[in-house]
C-alpha positions in Angstrom: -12.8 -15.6 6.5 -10.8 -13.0 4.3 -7.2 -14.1 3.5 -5.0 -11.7 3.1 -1.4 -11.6 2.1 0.9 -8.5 2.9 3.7 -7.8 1.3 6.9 -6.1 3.2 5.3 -7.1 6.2 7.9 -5.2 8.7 6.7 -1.6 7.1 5.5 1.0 9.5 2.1 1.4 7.4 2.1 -2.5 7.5 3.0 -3.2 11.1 -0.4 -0.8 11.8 -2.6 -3.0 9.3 -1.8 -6.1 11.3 -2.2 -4.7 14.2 -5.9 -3.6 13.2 -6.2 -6.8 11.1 -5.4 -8.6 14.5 -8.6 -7.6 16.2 -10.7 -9.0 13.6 -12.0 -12.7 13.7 -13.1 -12.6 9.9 -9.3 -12.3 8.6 -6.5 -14.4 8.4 -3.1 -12.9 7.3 0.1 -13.7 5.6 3.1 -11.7 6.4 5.3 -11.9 3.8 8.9 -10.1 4.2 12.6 -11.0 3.6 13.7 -11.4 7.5 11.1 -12.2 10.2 13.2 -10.5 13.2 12.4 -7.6 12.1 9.0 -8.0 12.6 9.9 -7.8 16.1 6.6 -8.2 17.4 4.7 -11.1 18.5 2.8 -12.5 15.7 -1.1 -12.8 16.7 -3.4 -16.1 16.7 -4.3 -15.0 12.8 -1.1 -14.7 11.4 1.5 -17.1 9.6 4.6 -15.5 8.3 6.9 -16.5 5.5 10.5 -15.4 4.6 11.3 -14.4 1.5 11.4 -12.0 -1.7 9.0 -10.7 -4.1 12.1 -11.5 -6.5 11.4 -15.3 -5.6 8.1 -16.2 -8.0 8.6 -19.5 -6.8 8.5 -18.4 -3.2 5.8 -15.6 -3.8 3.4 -17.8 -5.6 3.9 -20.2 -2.5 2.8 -17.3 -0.8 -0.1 -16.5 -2.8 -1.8 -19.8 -3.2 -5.6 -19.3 -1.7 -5.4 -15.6 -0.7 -7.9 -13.8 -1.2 -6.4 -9.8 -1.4 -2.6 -9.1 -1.8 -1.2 -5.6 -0.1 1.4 -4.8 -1.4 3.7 -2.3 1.0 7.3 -2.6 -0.8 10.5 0.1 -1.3 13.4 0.4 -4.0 12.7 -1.6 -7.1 9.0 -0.9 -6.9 8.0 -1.2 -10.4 10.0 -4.6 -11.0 8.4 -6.0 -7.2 4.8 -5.3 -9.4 5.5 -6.8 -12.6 6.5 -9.8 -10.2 3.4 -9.6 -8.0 0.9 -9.2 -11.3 3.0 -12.3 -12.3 2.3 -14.6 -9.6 -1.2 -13.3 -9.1 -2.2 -14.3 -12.7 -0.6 -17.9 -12.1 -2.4 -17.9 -8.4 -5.7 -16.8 -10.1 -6.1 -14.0 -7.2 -7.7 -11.3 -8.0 -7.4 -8.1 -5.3 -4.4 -6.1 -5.1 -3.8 -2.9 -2.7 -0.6 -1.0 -3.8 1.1 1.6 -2.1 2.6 4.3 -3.7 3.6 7.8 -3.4 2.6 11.1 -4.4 3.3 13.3 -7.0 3.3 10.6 -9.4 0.7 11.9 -11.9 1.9 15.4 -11.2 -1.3 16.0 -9.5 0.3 18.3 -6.2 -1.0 22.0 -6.9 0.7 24.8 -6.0 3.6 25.9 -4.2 3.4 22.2 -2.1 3.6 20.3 -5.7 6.7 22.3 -6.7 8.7 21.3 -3.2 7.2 17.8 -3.3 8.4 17.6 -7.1 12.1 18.8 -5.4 12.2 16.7 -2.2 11.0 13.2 -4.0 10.9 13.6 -7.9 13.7 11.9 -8.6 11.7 8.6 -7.1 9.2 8.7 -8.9 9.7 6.9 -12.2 9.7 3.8 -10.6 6.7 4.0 -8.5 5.0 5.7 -11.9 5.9 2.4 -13.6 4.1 0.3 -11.2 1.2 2.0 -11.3 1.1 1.9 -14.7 1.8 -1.7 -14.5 -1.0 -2.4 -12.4 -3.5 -0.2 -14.4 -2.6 -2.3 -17.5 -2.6 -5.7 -15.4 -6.7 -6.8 -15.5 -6.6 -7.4 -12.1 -9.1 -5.8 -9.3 -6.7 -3.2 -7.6 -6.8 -0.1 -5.1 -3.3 2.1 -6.0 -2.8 4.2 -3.1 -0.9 7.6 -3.2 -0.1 9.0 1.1 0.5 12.5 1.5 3.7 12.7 3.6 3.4 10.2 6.2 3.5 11.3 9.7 3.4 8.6 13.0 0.4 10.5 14.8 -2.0 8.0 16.8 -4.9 8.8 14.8 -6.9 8.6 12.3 -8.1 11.1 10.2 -8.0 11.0 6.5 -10.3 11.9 3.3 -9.2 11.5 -0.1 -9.0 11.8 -3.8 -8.9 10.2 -7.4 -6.8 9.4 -10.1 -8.0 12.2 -11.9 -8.4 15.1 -9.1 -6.0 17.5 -7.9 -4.2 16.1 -4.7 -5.7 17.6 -1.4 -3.1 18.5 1.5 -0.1 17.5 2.6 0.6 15.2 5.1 -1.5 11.7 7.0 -0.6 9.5 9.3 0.5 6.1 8.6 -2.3 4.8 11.3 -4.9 6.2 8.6 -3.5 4.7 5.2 -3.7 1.2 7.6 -7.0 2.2 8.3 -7.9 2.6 4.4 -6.0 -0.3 3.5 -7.9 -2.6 5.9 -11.5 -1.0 4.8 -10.4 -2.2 1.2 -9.4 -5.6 2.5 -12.8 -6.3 4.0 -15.0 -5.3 0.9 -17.2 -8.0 -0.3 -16.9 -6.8 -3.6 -14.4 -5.3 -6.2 -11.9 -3.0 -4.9 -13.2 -1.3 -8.4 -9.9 -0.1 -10.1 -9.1 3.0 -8.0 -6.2 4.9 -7.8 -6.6 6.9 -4.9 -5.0 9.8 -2.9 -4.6 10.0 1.1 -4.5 13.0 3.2 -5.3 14.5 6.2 -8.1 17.4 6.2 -7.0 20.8 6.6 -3.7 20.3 6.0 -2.9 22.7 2.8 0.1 24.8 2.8 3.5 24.9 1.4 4.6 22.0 2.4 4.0 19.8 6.0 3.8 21.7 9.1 6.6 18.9 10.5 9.3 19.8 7.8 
């Protein structure tokens, strides 16, 4: 049985994870967010849910105790909700972490879709920058992701890239980063220190065909 704890719970890319997560009688989850209504969903069989914020290492490393891979699917104050989770996993003695970011954080958006990415979002990316940093430097097993402009198709459909590649496309559906995060979740092994980005295939162009 793989326990897993997620982080900002009531996210869309979140709600999709439990929902998949759900379905599977080899995990057992921990949904971890600051106010449980808004889960607004009936929890399944698998689940136990706790109130509260990463803020809180007293609450988070309550949390954390026995957990076996931490997903991390947080807003705002990213890179201060990292240091906090690398904090509390160090303590805990867990290992895994799966990290969502953003793109465009390395820089690594050719083309005419980099420079209107760089002028829609570059102003938020210091603090996601920082976390990833944070977690590079931490020693812990982790999987950083980086979506593509998420979209709320039912479907999934994604390939992807590497820290050191030039970012493919431009937009995925949030159904497919859930997908990737829950094929992470279940490996036996080391998540292998990737820092990887998620897109849809044959979507190149200027920017997303929704914008």
């Amino acid at each position: 049985m793989t326990k897993i704890l997620i982080l900002g719970a009531s996210g869309q890319i979140a709600r999709h994870v439990v929902d998949m997560l759900a379905e599977r009688n080899s995990a057992e989850l921990t949904l971890f967010l600051r106010d449980a209504k808004k889960l607004g969903r009936k929890v399944p069989a698998n689940t136990r849910v706790i109130e509260g914020d990463v803020h809180d290492a007293a609450k988070l490393k309550e949390a954390m105790g026995g957990q076996d891979v931490v997903y991390a699917n947080l807003a705002g104050d990213v890179d201060t909700q990292a240091a906090a989770i690398i904090a509390a996993m160090n303590v805990t003695g867990v290992r895994k972490l799966i990290f969502c970011t953003t793109l465009g954080i390395y820089d690594e958006v050719p083309g005419k879709f980099g420079e209107w990415n760089n002028r829609e979002i570059g102003e938020y990316f210091p603090p996601y920058r920082k976390a990833a940093d944070l977690i590079e430097a931490s020693g812990l097993d982790y999987a950083v992701l980086r979506p593509a402009w998420l979209t709320d198709a039912d479907e999934v459909d994604y390939e992807t890239t590497e820290r050191n590649e030039p970012f493919k496309g431009t937009e995925v559906a949030r159904k497919s980063v859930a997908a990737l995060v829950v094929e992470l979740a279940a490996v036996p092994g080391a998540l292998g220190n990737r820092n990887i980005g998620v897109n849809k295939p044959d979507t190149d162009g200027d920017k997303p065909a929704f914008i």
